[in-house]
N, C-alpha and C positions, 0 to 999 in steps of 0.2 A: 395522370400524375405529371407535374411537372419537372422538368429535367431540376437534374442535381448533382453539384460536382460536390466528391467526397475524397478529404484525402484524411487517411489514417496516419500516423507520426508513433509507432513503438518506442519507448523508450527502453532500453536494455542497458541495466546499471547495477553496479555494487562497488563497496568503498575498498581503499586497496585493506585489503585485511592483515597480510603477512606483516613482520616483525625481522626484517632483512636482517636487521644487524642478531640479533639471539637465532636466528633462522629456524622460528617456528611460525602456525599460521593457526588460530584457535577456531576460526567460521568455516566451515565447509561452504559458506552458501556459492560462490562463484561455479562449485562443482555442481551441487546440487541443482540451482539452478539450471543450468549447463546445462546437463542429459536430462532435466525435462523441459523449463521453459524456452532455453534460445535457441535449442536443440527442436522441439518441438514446434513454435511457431514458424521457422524456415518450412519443417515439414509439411503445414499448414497451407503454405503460398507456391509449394511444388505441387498438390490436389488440385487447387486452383488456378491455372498459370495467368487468368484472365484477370487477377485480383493485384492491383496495383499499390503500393502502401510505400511510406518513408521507415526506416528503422534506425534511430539513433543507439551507438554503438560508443558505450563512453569509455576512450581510454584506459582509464583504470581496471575495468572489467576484461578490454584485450588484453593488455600484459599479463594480467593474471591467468585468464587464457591461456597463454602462450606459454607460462610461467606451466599448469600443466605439461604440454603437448611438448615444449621443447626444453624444456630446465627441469623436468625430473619433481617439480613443486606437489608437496602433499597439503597435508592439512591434519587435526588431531584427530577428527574421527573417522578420515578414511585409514591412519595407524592404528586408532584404535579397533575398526573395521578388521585390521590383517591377524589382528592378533587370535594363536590359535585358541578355540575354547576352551583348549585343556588345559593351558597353559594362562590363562586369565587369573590377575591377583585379585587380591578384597578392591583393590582403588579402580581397579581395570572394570570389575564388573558394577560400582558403584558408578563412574564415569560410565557406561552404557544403559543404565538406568535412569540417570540424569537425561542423557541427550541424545538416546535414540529412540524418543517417541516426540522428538519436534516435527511432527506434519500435522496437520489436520486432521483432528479426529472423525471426524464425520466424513469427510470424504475421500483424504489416504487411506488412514488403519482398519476404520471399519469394514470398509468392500474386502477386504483380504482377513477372513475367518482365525486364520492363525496368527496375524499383527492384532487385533482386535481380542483374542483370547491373550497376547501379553501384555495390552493395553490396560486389560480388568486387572491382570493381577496383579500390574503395577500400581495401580490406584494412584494415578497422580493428582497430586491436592489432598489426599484422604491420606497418605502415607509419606515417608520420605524414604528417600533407596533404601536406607539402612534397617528401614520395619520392612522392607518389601523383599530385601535381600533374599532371605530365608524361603522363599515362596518361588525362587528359580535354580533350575539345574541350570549345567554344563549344555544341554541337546536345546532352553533354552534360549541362554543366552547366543547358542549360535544359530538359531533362527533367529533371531531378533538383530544379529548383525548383518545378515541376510535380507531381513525384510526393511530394515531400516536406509538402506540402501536401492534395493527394489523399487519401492512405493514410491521411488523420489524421479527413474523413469519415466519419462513422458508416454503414455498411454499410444501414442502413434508410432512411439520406435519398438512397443513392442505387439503392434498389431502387425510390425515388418519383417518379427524375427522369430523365428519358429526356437530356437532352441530360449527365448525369451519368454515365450508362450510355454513352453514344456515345464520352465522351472516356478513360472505363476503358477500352473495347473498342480503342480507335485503339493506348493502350499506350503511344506512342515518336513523337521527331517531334515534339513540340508545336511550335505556334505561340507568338509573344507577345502576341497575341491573346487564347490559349485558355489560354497562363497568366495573365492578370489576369483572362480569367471566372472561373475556380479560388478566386483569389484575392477578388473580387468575392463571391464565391458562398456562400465564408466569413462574411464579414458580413453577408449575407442573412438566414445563419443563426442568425447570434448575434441578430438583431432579431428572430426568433421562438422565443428562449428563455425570455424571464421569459413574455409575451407563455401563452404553452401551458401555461406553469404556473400560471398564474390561470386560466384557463380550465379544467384539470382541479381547481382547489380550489375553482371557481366551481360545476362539474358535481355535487360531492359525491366526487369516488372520489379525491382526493386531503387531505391535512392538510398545509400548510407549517409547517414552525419554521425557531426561528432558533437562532442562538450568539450570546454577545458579541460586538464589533463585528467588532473585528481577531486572531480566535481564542486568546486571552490562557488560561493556566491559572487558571483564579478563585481557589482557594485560595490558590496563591502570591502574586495580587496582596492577598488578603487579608491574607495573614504568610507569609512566608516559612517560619517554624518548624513550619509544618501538615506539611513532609514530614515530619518528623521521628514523624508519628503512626504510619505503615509502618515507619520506619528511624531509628530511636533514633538511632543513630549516622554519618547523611549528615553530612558536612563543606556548609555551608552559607555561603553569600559571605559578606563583609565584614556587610553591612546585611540585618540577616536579620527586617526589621520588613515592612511590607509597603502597598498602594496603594489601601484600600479605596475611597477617592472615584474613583480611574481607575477600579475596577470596575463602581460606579454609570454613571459615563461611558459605556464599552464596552456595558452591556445597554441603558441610557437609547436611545442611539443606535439601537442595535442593532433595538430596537423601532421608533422612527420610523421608519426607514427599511423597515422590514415593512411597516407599513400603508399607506406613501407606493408602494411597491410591489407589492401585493397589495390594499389596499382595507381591511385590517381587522388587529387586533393576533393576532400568536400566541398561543395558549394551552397550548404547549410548545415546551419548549427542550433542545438538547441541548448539553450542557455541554461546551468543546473539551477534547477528548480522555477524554470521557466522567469527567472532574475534577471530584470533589463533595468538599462538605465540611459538617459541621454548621453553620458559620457563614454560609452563602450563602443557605440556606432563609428570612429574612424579608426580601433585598433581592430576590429572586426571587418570590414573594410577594405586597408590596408593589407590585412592578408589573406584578402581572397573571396570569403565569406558575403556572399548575394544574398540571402534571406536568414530569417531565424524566426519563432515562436515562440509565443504564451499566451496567458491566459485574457477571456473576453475584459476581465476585471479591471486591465489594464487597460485596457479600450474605454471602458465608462470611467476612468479615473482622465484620460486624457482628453477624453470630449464632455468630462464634467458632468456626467449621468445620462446624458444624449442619449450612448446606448448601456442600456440595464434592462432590470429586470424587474416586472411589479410582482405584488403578496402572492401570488400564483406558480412564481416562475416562468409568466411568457415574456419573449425578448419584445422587449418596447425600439420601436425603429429597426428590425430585424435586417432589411436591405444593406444596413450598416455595419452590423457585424461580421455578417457572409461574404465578405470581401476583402483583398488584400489591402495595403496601406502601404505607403513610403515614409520611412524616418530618414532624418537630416540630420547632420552635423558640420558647419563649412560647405566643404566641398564632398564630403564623404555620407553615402547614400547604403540605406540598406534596405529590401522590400521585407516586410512581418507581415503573421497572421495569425488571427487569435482564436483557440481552440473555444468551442463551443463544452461549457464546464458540465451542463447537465446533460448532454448525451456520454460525454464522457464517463461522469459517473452511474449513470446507467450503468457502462460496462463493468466498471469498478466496483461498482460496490452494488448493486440492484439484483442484474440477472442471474444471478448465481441462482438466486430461489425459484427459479421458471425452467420450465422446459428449454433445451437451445433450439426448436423452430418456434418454439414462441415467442423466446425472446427474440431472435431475429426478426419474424414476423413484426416485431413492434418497434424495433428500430427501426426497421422499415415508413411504418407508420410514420413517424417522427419527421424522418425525410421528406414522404410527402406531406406533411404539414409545415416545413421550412418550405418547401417548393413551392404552398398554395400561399404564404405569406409573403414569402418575398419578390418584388414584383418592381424587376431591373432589367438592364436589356444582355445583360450573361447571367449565368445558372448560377444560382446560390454557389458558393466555395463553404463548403461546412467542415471544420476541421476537429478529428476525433483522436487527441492528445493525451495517452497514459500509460502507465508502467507496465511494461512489455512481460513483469514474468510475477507479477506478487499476487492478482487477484484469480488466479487462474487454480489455487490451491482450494480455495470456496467456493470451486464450482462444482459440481457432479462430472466426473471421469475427465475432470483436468480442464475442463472447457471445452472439449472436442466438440462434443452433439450443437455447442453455439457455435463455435466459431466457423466449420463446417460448412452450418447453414446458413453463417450471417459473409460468409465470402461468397459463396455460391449466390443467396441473393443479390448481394448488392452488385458481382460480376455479372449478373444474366440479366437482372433489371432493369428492359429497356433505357429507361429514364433516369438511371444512375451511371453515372460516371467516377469509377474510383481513379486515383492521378497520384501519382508521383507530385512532389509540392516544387520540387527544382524543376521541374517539366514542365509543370502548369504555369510558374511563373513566369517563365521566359515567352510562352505561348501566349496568356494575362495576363499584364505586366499592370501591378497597381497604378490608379490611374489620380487615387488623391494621397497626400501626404497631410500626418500628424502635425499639428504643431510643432511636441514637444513628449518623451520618451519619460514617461512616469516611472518613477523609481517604485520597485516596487516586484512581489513570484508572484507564482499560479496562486498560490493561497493566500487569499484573503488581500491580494493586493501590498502585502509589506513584507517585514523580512521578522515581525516576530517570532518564528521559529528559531532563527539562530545569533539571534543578539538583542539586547534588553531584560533579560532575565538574570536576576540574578547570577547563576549559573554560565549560560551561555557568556557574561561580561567574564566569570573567572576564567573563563575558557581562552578569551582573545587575550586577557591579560598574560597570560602563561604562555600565551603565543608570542605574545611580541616579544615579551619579557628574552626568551630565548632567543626569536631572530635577532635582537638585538647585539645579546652575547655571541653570536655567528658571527651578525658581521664586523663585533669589533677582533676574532679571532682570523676570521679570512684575512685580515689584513699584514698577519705572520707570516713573513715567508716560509719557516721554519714546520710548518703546519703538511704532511703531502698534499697536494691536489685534490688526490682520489677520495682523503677522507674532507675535505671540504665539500667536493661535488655530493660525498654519501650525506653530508651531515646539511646540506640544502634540498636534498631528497625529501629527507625526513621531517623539515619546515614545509614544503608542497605539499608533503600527506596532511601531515596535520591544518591544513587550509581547506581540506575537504569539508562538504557542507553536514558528511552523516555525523560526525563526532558531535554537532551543534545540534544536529536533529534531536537528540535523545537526551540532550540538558535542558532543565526548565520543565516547565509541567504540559507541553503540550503534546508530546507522546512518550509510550512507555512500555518496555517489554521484560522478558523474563532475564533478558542480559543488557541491559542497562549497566550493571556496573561494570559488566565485559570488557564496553565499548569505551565507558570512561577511561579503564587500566589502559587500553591499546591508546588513545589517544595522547596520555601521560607518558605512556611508553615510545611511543615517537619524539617525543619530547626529550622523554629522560635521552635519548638514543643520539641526538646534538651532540650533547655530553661526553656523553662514552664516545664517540668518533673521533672527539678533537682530545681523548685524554683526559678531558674534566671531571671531576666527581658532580651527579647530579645535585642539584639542591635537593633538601627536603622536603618542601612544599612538595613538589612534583611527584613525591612517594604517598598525599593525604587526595581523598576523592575527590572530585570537582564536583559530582554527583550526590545529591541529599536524600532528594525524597525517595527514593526504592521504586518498589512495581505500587502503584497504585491502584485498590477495589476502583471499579466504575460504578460503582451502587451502595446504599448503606441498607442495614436492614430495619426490620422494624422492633419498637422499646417495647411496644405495650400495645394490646387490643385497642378495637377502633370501635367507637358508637359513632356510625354514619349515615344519615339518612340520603337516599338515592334519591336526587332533586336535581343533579345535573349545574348545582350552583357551586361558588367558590365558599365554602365556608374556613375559614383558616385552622381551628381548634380540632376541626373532624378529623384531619390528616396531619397535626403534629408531631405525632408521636410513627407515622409512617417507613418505612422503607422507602428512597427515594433516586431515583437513574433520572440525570438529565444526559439526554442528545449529545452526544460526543461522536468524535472518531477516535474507536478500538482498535483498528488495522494498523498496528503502532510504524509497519515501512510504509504507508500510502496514508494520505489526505487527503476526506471529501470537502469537496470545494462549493457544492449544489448543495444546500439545506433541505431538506424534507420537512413536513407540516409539524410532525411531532415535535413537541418539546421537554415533556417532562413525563416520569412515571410515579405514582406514589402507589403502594401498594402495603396489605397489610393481610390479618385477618380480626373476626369477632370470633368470637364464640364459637360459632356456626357455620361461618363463609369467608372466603374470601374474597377480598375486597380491593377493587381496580381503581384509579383514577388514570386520566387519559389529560392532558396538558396540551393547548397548541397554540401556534404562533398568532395564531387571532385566537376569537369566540369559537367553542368548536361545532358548532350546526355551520357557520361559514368556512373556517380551514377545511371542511369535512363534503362541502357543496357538490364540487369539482371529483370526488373519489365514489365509486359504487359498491364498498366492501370496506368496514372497518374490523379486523380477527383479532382476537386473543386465543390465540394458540396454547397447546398444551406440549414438551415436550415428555414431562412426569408429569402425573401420567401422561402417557401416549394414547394418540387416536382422541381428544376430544380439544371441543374448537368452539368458540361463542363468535359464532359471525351476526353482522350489524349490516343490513342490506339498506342501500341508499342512505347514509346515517347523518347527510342534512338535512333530509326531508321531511316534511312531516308525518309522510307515509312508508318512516321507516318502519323495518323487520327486522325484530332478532327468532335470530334459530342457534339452540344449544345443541353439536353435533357428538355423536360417538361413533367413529369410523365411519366417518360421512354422515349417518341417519342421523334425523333431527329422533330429539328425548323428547316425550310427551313430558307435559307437565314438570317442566324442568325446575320450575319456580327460582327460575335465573331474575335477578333486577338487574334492569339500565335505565337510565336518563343520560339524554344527551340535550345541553343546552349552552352554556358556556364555556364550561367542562364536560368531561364525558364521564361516568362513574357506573361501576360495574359491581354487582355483588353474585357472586354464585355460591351456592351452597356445597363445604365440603362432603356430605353423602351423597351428592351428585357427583363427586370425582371419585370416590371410594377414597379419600382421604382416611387414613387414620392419624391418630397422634405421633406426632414424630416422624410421617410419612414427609419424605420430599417431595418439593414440586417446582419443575421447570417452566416459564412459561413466555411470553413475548407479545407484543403488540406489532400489528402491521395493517397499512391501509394499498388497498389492492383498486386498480383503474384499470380498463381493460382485461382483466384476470393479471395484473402485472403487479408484482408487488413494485411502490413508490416510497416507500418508509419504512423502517422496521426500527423498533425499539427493544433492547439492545440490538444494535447495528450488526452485531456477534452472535455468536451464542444465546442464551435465555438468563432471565432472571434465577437465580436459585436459592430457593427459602423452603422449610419445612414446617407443618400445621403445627402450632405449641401446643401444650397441655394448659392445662386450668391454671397451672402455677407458675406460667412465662410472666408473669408482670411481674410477681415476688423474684423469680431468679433474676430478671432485669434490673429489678431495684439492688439484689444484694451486689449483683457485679457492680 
């Protein structure tokens, strides 16, 4: 194998949530996360101490922090948490039905017998609290505030703690006793979070960075018309100038609070949302700041496709990407490196569904296949850049069994070298410079996530709108200080980039309107500090469209002949899932082959279509496993062995064993098209059925359609097309 320098780049984030001025906080996630993922990855790199990696640590997430550990700071459902079960009203136990079963069904609630028995009886989607109410006691609901708090521990701190282990073990029945140790236990944890992380950057094997303060897009605060460098033609708000002195603000901060925190200034930063621009590099610069990151995307935007990527996914001029670069501004110089997007999302979004030594084992792979490509007189620099605590809930027991194995490998691996990225740069100091610093995140090279949408423009108009009225209010002398600094607070919050993230239609979650209110409410909160009544506007949603299906279902039976061709009329009337990202706090950045799903039934069968970004005997070449999984029913699986070749194989399985005479059809030729017979599933009428497509390389899953979860539809009766006509 050839050598290979590898630096990891965690990024550990969330927006500030609280409501200062009303002094309440409605997200628990800063906690939750906490005592499992930032809690638990530190634990991760104490196993290993050979395992070298960056951890960006943003601002807003320390305060909050801290805002536990040292300011007494809750949140509603760690009160709602204390509250005793005897003593719970009708809203108390309606709010714990609502939102204490947000983890992961499949891989929190279910491993734990007793979260998983109040997961069924909750029926979530099938019921609402109010039909489910009636179906829980008192002994209930205080398990469930028990375990809703448990599951949320990181699998490592309580492989550490015996009396953590005793109260897994017991299952059911808590005490109220042994739910406020739980609850205690939590903040225990949160006071050994920053606490570990100096300690390992104290050790050497770890580097901290930061972000701006309150994860702001710096470009846009710089001008707004920078999107416009990606998208000529974005529709852009009202005031499309921009906030450079808030930006100052945001990193000035952003730095004090690092060394007041850690003992010492960063000497990289990673820009929110991986958003650079030419104009950032001498404020970044100027205070300090020697390197920063993102994505390769930006790299093929500034060398004009030089380095990309062809219909495969392999990097075209690899030697190129694997390396550091210098940006210029004057006289003011910054070294960048660009994360390499498909290994990244590997991690992100892939290995969940793999064993963690086989997925390790295959990032492995991957490295020495950068190694055998690139061919320079230093070691590839491969850089693996992603959100430090969100996919880690889709893995199987929190990620441990990967991540484990994937430190361990890459620290023991002769021929891998994991680095610290400030280490590495001053030791390989980039040796060419960029022209010119493309505007432009990690995703997809622009900034349409948080401006040009509809939405998103109402967003910045309501922004300005208000800073405006600030600053024509600061200029009262009449006004305290104290509430001017509180009410320029509250303009930084609301310049964070998560309020933007969840406007417009590119992602969407179950509290979408949550996030709206809190962002209005930062708003509204100007207002009230200086005395003003807020306007009304700022009391209507900025937010339209709600949670969005990812899929439609299907109007009416299918007559489709299995030929493998595109006929239009066959799959009209279909169910249809195109290729998205679900993961509404992460975005995949690496495309996968799949594009589309149509799906339906006849009479008889159910019926697949398979969609991809080329012809599918060609997207299909390159893969040795094309599956249509079953999750309803369970245990059965249509795998497509070699499925571009012409000597492919299908096998209909049930718990692994191929079914004789399954009388399953496929054709794979441009399209892929699947028919299987519902008495091959034990369908009956009205029976649901779970199911998914995914194309496997190596034994590794590369695709999965839904990304998430399965498709969910149930076999009609004789008389779905009449009830579809009468709705």
């Amino acid at each position: 194998m050839s050598d290979v320098t590898l630096a990891f780049l965690w990024h550990q984030h969330q927006p500030y949530y609280p409501d200062d001025v009303a002094g309440e906080n409605p997200m628990p996630w800063v906690r939750l996360h906490g005592v499992k993922d930032y809690y638990g990855m530190a634990l991760h790199l104490l196993e290993v101490p050979e395992m070298q990696c960056t951890i960006n640590l943003v601002p807003s997430l320390i305060t909050q922090i801290q805002g536990y550990t040292d300011r007494g700071a809750t949140d509603r459902p760690l009160l709602a948490s204390r509250i005793p079960a005897d003593s719970l009203g009708e809203a108390d136990c309606l709010y714990l039905l609502d939102h204490f079963f947000m983890a992961n069904a499949e891989t929190m609630i279910r491993p734990s017998p007793r979260y998983y028995e109040l997961y069924l009886r909750r029926a979530p989607g099938q019921n609402t609290a109010q039909e489910a109410l009636r179906r829980f006691n008192e002994r209930d609901f205080r398990d469930l505030q028990v375990w809703f708090n448990l599951a949320w521990i990181h699998p490592l701190a309580v492989q550490r703690d015996k009396d953590l282990r005793d109260l897994v073990a017991k299952g059911r029945n808590y005490t109220e006793a042994e739910k406020n140790w739980v609850l205690d236990k939590h903040l225990e944890i949160m006071r050994q979070i920053l606490p570990l992380h100096k300690k390992l950057a104290d050790s050497g094997q770890v580097e901290l960075t930061t972000t701006p303060f309150y994860h702001p897009i710096l470009p846009l605060l710089f001008d707004k018309k920078l999107a416009r460098e990606a998208l000529p033609d974005i529709k852009l708000p009202r005031y499309t100038g921009g906030y450079p002195e808030d930006a100052t603000v945001h990193l000035e901060r952003a730095l004090e609070l690092h060394r007041r925190s850690f003992g010492a200034a960063p000497r990289g930063l990673w820009p929110a949302e991986g958003s650079v621009c030419q104009a950032m590099i001498p404020l970044l610069a100027e205070h300090g700041i020697r390197w920063i990151a993102t994505d390769e995307e930006i790299l093929n935007q500034a060398t004009q496709g030089f380095v990309s990527r062809d219909e495969h996914g392999h990097v075209r001029n690899p030697e190129h990407l694997y390396r550091p670069y210098k940006v210029k501004e004057g006289n003011h110089e910054l070294a960048i490196v660009f994360r390499d997007h498909a290994l990244s999302d590997m991690i992100g979004f892939q290995y969940q569904r793999s064993t963690g030594p086989e997925a390790a084992d295959d990032f492995l792979k991957h490295l020495h296949n950068i190694g055998q490509a690139v061919k320079m007189g230093r070691p590839p620099l491969v850089c693996v850049i992603l959100d430090g605590e969100n996919c880690w809930e889709h893995y199987p027991e929190g990620g441990v069994p990967f991540l484990r194995a994937l430190y361990e490998n890459c620290a023991r691996t002769k021929h891998v070298k994991p680095v610290k990225l400030g280490e590495y740069l001053e030791s390989s100091p980039p040796r060419d410079t960029l022209p010119h610093l493309f505007a432009g995140s990690w995703i997809n090279y622009n900034f349409a996530i948080w401006i040009g949408h509809e939405e998103d423009n109402k967003g910045w108009d309501a922004l300005h709108k208000v800073r405006e009225h600030l600053r024509g209010r600061s200029l009262q002398a009449h006004i305290p200080a104290d509430k001017i600094r509180a009410a320029w607070e509250e303009i930084y919050i609301a310049e964070g980039s998560d309020w933007f993230w969840w406007y417009g239609d590119d992602h969407s979650s179950a509290q979408d309107a949550l996030f709206d209110q809190l962002f209005r409410k930062h708003l509204q909160n100007v207002y009230l500090l200086l005395g003003d009544p807020p306007p009304a506007e700022l009391n209507r949603p900025i937010s339209q469209h709600g949670h969005k299906p990812i899929y439609t279902l299907p109007r009416s039976f299918l007559d489709v002949k299995i030929d493998g061709r595109e006929t239009f009329f066959e799959w009209l009337s279909a169910g249809h899932y195109t290729c998205q990202n679900e993961r509404g706090t992460m975005a995949m950045v690496a495309h996968g082959p799949i594009r589309d799903v149509y799906f339906g039934f006849s009479p008889k069968a159910l019926l697949v279509r398979i969609d991809f970004e080329l012809a599918a005997k060609a997207a299909l070449a390159d893969f040795e496993t094309l599956r249509i999984g079953f999750v309803e029913p369970r245990d059965f699986e249509l795998r497509i062995d070699q499925p571009g070749r012409a000597d492919q194989r299908s096998r209909f399985l049930s718990q692994g064993k191929p079914v004789a005479g399954a009388g399953v059809e496929v054709a794979i030729d441009r399209i892929v098209e699947a028919a299987i017979p519902c008495d091959l599933l034990g369908l009956a009428i009205d029976q649901p059925v779970q199911f998914y497509v995914e194309v496997l390389e190596s034994q590794q899953s590369r695709d999965r359609a839904p990304r998430e979860d399965a498709i969910h539809l149930a076999r009609p009766s004789a008389d779905f097309e009449r009830i579809m006509w009468d709705v």
